[in-house]
C-alpha positions in Angstrom: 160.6 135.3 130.9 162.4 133.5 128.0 165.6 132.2 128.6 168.3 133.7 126.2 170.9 131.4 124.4 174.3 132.5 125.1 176.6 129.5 124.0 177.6 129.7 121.0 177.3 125.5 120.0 174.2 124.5 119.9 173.6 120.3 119.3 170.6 119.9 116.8 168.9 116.6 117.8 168.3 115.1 114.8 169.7 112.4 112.6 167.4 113.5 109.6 170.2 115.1 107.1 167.2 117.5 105.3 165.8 118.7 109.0 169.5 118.9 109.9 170.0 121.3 106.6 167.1 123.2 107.2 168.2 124.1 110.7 171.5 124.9 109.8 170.2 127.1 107.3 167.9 129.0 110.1 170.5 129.4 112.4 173.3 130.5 110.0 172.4 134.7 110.8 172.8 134.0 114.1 176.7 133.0 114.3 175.5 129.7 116.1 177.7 126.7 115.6 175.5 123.7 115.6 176.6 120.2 115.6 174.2 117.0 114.6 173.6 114.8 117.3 174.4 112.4 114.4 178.1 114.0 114.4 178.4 113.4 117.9 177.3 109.9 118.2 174.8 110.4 120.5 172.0 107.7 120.4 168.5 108.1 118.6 165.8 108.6 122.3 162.6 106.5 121.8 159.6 108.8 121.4 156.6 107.8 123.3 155.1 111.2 123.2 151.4 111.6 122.6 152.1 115.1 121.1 154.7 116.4 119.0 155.9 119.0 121.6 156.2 116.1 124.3 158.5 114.1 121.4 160.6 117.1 120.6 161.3 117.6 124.4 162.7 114.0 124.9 164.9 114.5 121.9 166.2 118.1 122.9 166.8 116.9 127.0 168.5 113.7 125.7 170.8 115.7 123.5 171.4 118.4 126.1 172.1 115.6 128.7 174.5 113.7 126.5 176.6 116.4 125.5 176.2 119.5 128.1 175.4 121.5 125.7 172.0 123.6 124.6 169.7 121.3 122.0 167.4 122.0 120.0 165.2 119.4 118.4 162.5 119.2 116.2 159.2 117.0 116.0 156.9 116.7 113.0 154.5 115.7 111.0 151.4 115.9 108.8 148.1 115.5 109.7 145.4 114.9 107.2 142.0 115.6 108.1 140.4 112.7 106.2 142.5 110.1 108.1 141.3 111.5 111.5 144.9 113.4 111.7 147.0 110.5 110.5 149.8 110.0 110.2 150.8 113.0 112.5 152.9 112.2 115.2 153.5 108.9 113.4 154.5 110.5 110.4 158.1 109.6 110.3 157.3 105.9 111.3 155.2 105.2 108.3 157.9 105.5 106.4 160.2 102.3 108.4 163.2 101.8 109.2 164.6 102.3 105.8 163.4 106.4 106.1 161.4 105.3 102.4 159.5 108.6 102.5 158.1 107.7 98.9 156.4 104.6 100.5 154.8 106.7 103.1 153.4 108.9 100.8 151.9 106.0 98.7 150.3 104.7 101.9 148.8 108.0 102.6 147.5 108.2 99.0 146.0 104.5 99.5 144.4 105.3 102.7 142.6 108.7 101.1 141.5 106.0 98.5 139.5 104.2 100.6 137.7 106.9 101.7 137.2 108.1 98.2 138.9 111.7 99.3 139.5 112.4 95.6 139.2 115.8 95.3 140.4 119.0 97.0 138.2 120.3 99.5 138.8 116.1 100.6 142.2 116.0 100.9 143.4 118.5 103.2 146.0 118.8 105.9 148.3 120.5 107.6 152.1 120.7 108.8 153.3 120.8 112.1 156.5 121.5 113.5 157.4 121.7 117.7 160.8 122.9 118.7 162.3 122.3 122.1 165.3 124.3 123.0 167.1 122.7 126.2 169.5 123.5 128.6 171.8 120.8 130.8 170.3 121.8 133.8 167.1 120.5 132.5 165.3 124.3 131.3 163.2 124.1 128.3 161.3 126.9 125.8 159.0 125.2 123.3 157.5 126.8 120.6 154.7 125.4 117.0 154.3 126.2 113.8 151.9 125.4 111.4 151.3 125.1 107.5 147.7 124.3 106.1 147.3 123.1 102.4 146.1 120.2 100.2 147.8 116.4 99.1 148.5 115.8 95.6 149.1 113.1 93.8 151.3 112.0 92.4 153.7 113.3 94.2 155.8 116.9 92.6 159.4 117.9 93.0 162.4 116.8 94.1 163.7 119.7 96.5 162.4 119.5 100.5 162.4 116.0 102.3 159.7 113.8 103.5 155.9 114.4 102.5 157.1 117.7 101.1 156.1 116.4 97.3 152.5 115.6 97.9 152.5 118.8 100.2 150.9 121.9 98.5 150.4 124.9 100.9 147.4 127.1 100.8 147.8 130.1 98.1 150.8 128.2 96.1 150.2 125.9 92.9 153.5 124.2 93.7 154.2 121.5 96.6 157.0 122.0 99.1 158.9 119.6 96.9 158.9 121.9 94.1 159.9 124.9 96.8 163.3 126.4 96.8 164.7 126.1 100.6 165.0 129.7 100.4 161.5 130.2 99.4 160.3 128.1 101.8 161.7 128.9 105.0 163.9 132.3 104.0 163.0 134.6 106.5 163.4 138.1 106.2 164.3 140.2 109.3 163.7 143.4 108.2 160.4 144.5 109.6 157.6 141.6 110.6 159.3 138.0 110.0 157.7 136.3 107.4 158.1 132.6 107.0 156.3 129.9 104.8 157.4 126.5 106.1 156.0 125.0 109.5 159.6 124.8 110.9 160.6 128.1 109.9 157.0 129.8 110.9 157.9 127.7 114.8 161.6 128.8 114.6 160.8 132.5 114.2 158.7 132.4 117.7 162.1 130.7 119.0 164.6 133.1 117.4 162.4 136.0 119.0 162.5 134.9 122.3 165.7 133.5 122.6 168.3 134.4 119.9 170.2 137.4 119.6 171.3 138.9 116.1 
């Protein structure tokens, strides 16, 4: 049995202002009032996860512990099949310290070069997102998403965050960075949810087990 949110502040773990944007915009239906851990001061949790639903855990507990409140927090990445799955779980550490997305991708592109993954059916991958939503007294649901598609390059668009240029999903000739956010993770309630984005395909598990409209 899922555990039902009931508070009405919610912390978002995260100190990512485009994940923190894209939650916001996911939770806005549900009259939740969500707060950045960045807002609150609250300190960024190593990781030492071997999976993304282990990292977004850590993140959410820490949150929840920190400010006795419900958190939610995110973990992802992309994986791309020629790389053995890198960067995945890694994915936000390629880029540094300095968050330099742009670098990342141009390691990613360099690393397909030397396997000679030059064309399409070579370069493909696939989003992930886990969400962890956690209580103070230490209860946890966890739900995935995922987006398959193909790396471009260069990289297209200037809408999204992260690898979201170089990203293009399966049945689209545009990357996530050419995307609207409403496009991409604009869910529509009426009927079956649909959702395109790996975040937004993993919140709509959440929001049906444990959000109330």
């Amino acid at each position: 049995m899922h555990r039902q949110l009931t508070s009405p502040r919610l912390v978002i773990a995260t100190h990512n202002a485009g994940k923190l944007r894209e939650m916001r915009e996911l939770l806005a239906p549900f009259g939740i009032e969500p707060v950045s851990a960045g807002e609150l001061g609250l300190p960024e949790p190593d990781e030492p996860g071997t999976m993304y639903a282990e990292n977004a855990a850590i993140k959410a507990h820490a949150a929840a512990r920190a400010s006795g409140l419900p958190a939610l927090a995110d973990d992802s990445g992309v994986a791309v099949d020629a790389l053995d799955g890198a960067p995945g779980i890694f994915s936000a550490r390629w880029a540094g310290g300095a968050k330099d997305f742009a670098a990342a991708m141009a390691r990613v592109e360099a690393e397909l070069a030397k396997r000679g993954a030059a064309t399409p059916n070579l370069r493909k991958a696939h989003f992930v997102s886990a969400l962890c939503l956690a209580w103070p007294d230490g209860h946890e649901e966890i739900f995935e998403g995922r987006i398959f598609g193909t790396l471009v390059w260069p990289p297209r668009g200037t809408l999204g965050f992260g690898y979201d240029p170089m990203f293009q999903p399966d049945g689209f000739d545009r990357t996530f960075g050419e995307i609207s956010s409403e496009e991409k993770h604009g869910i529509s309630w009426e009927g079956e949810p649909k959702a395109l984005s790996h975040r937004a395909r993993a919140f709509v598990a959440l929001a049906k087990a444990c959000l109330r409209r």
